[in-house]
Chimera marker file (.cmm) of the C-alpha trace (Angstrom):
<marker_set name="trace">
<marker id="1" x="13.441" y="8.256" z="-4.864" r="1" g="1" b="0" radius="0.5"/>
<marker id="2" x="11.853" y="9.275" z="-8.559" r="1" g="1" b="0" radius="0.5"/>
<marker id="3" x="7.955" y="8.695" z="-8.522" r="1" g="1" b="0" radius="0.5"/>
<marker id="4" x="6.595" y="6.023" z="-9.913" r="1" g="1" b="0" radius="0.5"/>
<marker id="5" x="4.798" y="5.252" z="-13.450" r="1" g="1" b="0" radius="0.5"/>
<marker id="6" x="1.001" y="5.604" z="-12.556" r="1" g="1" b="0" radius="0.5"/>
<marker id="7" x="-0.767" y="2.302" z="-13.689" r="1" g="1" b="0" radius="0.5"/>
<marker id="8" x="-3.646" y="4.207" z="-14.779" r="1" g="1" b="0" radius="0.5"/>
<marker id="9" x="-4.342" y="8.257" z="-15.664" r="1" g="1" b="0" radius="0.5"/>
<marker id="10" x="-7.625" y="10.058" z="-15.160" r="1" g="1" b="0" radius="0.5"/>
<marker id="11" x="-7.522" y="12.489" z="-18.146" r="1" g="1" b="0" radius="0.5"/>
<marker id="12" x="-10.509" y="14.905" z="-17.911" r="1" g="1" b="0" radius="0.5"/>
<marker id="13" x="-11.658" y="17.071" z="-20.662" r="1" g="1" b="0" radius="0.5"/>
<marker id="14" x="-13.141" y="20.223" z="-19.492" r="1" g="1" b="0" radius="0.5"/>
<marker id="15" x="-13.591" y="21.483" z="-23.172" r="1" g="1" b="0" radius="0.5"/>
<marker id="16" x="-10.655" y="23.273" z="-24.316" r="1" g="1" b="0" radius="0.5"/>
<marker id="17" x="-8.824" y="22.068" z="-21.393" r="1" g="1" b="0" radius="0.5"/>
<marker id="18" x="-7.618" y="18.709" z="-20.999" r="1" g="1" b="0" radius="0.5"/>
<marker id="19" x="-6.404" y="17.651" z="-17.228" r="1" g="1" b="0" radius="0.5"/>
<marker id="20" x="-4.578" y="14.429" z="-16.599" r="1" g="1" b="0" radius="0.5"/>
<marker id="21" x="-3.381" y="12.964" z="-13.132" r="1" g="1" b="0" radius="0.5"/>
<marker id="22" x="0.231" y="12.751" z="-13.091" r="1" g="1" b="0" radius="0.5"/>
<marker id="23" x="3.220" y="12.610" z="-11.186" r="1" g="1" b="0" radius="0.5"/>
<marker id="24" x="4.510" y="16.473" z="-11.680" r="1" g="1" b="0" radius="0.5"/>
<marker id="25" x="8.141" y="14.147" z="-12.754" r="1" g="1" b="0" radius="0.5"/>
<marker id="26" x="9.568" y="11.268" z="-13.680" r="1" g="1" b="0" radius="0.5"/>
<marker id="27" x="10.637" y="8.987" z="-16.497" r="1" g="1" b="0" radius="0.5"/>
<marker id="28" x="7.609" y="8.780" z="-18.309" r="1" g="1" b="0" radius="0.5"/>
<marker id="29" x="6.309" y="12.657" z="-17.615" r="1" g="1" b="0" radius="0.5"/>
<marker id="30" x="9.963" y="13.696" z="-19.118" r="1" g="1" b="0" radius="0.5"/>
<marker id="31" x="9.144" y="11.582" z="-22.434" r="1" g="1" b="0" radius="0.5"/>
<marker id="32" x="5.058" y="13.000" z="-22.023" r="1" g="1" b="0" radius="0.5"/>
<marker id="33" x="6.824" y="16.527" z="-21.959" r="1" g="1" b="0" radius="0.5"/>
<marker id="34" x="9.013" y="15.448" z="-25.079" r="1" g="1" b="0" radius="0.5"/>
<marker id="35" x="5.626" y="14.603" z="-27.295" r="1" g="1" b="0" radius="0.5"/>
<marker id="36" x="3.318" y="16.976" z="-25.728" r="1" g="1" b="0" radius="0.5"/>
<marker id="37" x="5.516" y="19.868" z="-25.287" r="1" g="1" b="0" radius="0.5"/>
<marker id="38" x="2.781" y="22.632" z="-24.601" r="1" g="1" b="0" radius="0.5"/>
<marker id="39" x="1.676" y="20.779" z="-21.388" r="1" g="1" b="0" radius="0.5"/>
<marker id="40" x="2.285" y="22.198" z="-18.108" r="1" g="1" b="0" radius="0.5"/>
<marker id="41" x="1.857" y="21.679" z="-14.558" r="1" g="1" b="0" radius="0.5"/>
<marker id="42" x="-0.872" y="23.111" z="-12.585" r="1" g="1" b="0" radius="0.5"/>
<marker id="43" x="1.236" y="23.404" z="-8.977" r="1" g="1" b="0" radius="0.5"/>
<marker id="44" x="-2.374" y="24.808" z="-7.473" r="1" g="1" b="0" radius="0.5"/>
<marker id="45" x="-4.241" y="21.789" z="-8.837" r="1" g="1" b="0" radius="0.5"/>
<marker id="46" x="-1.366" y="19.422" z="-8.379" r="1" g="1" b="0" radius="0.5"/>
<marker id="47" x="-2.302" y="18.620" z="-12.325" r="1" g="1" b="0" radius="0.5"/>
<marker id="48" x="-1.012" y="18.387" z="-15.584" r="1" g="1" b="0" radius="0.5"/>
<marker id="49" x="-3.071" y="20.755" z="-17.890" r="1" g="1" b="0" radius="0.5"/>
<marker id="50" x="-2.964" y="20.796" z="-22.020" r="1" g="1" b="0" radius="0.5"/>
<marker id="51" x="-5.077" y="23.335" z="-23.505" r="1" g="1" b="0" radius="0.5"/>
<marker id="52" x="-7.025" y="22.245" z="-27.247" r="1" g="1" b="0" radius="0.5"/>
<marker id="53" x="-8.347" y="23.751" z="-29.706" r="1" g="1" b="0" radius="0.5"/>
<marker id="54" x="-12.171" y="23.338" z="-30.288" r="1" g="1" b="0" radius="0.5"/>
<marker id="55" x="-12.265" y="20.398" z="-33.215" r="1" g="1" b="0" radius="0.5"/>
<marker id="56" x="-9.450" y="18.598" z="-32.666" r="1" g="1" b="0" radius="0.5"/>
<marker id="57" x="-10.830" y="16.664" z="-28.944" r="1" g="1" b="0" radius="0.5"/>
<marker id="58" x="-10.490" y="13.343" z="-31.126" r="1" g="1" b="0" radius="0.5"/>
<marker id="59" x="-7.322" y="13.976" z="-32.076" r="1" g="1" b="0" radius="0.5"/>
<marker id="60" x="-5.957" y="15.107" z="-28.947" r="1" g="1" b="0" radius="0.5"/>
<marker id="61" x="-7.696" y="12.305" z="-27.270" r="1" g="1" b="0" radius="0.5"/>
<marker id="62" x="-6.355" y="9.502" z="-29.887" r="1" g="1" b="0" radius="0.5"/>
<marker id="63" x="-2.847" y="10.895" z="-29.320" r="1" g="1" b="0" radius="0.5"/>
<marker id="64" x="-3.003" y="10.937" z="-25.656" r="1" g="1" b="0" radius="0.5"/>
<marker id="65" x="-4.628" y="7.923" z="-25.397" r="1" g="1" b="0" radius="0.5"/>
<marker id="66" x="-1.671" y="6.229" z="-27.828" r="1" g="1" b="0" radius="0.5"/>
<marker id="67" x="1.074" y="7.769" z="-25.648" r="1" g="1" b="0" radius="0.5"/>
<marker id="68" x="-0.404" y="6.058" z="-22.941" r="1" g="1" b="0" radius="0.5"/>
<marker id="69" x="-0.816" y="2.638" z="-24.071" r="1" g="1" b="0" radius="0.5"/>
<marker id="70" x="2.642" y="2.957" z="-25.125" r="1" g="1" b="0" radius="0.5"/>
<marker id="71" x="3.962" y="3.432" z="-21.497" r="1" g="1" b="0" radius="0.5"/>
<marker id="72" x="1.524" y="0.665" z="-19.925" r="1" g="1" b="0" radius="0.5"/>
<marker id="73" x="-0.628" y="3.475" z="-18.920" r="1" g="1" b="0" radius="0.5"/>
<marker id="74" x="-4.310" y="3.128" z="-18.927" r="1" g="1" b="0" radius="0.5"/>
<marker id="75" x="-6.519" y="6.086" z="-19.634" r="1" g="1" b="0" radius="0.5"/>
<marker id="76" x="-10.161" y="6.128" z="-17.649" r="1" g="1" b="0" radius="0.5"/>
<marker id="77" x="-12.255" y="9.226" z="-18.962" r="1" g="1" b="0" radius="0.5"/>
<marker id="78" x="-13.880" y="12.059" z="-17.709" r="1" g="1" b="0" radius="0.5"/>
<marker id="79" x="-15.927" y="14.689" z="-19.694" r="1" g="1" b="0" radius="0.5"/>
<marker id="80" x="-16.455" y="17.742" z="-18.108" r="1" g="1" b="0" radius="0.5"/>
<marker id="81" x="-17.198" y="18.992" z="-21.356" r="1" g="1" b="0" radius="0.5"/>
<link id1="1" id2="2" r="1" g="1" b="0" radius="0.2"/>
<link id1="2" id2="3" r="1" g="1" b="0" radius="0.2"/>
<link id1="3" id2="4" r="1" g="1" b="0" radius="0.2"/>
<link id1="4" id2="5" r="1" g="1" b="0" radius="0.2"/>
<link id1="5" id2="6" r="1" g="1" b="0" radius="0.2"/>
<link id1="6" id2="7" r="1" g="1" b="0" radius="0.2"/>
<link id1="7" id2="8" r="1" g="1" b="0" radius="0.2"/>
<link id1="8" id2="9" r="1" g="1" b="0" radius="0.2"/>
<link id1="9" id2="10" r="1" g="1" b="0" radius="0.2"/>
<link id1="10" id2="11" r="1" g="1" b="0" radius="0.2"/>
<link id1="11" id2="12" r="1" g="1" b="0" radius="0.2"/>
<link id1="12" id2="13" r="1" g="1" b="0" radius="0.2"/>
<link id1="13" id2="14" r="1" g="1" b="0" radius="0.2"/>
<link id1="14" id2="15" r="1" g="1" b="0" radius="0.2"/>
<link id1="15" id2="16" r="1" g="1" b="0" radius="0.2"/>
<link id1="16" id2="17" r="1" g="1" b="0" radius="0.2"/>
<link id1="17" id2="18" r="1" g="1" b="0" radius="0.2"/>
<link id1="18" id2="19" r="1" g="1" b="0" radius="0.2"/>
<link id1="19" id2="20" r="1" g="1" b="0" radius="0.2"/>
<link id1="20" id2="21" r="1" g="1" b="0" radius="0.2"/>
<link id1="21" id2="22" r="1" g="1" b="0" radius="0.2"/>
<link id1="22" id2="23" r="1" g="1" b="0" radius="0.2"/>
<link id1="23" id2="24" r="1" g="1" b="0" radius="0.2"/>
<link id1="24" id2="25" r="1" g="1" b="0" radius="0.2"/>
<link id1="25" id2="26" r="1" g="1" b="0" radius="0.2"/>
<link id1="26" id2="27" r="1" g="1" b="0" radius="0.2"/>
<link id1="27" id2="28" r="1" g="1" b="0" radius="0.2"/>
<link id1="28" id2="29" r="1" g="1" b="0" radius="0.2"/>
<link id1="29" id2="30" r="1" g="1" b="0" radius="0.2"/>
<link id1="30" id2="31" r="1" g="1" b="0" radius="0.2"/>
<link id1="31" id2="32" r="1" g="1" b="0" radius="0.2"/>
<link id1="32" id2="33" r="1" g="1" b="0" radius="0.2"/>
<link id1="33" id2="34" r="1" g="1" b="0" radius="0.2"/>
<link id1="34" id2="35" r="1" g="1" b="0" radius="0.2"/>
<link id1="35" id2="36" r="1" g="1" b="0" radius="0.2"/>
<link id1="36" id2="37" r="1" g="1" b="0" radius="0.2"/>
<link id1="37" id2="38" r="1" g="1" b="0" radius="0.2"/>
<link id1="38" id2="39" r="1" g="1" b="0" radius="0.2"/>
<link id1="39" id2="40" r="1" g="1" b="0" radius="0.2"/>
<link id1="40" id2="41" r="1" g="1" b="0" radius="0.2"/>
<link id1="41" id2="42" r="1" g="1" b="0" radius="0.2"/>
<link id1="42" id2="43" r="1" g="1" b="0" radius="0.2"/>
<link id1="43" id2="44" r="1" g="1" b="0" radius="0.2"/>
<link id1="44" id2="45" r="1" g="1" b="0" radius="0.2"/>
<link id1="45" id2="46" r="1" g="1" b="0" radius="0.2"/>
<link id1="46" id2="47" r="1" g="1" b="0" radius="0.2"/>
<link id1="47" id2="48" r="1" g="1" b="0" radius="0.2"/>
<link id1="48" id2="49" r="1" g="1" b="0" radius="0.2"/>
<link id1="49" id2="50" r="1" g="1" b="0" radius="0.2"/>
<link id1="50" id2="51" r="1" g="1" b="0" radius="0.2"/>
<link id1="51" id2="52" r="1" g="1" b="0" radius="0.2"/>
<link id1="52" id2="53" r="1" g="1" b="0" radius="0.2"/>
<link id1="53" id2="54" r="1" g="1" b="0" radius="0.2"/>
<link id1="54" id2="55" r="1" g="1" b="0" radius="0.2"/>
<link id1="55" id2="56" r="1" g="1" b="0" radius="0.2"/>
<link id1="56" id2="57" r="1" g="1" b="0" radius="0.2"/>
<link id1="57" id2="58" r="1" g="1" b="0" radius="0.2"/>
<link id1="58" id2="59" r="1" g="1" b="0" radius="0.2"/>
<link id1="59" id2="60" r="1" g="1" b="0" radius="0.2"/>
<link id1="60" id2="61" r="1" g="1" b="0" radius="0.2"/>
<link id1="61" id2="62" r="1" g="1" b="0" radius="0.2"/>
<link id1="62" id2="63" r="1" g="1" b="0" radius="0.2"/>
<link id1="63" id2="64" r="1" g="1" b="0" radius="0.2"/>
<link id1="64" id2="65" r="1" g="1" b="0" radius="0.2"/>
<link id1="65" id2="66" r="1" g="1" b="0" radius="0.2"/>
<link id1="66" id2="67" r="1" g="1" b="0" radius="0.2"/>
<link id1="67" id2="68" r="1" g="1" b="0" radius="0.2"/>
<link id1="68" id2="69" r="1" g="1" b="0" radius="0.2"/>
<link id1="69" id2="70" r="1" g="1" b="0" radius="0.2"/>
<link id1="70" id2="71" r="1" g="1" b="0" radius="0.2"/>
<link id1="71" id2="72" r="1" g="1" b="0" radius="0.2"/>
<link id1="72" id2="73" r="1" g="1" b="0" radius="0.2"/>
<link id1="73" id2="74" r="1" g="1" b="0" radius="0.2"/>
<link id1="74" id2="75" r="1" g="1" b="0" radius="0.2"/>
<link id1="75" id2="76" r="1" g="1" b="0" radius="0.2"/>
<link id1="76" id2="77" r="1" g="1" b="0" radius="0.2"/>
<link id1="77" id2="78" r="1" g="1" b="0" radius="0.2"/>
<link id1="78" id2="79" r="1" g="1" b="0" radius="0.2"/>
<link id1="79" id2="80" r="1" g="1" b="0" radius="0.2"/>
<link id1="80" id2="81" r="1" g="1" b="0" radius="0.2"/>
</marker_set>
């Protein structure tokens, strides 16, 4: 059985480290790997992990928070940060 879509993702931004809370696969994690191709899979944290550089949070954030919306995927925020 594939997992399903998550109604909602916790994405926390720890800085230069943005975690989200994600099935490790799946239909929409292979299109999230497909736009966001330097994300990977934390198998300790049971996480997916993107890594940002300093200046560009809003523009991480607005992309991530547009992939979302276009997979019916809410986006609740924590900063770490």
């Amino acid at each position: 059985m594939s997992p399903v879509t998550p109604k909602t993702v916790t994405l926390t931004k720890r800085c230069e480290l943005h975690t989200m809370d994600l099935p490790r696969e799946g239909a929409l994690i292979d299109a999230f790997r497909q736009v966001f191709p330097t994300a990977f899979y934390n198998d300790e944290a049971a996480e997916w992990h993107m890594v940002w550089k300093r200046g560009t949070y809003a523009e991480s954030n607005a992309q991530l928070e547009s992939f979302f919306s276009d997979h019916g995927v809410e986006v609740v925020h924590v900063n770490k940060c």
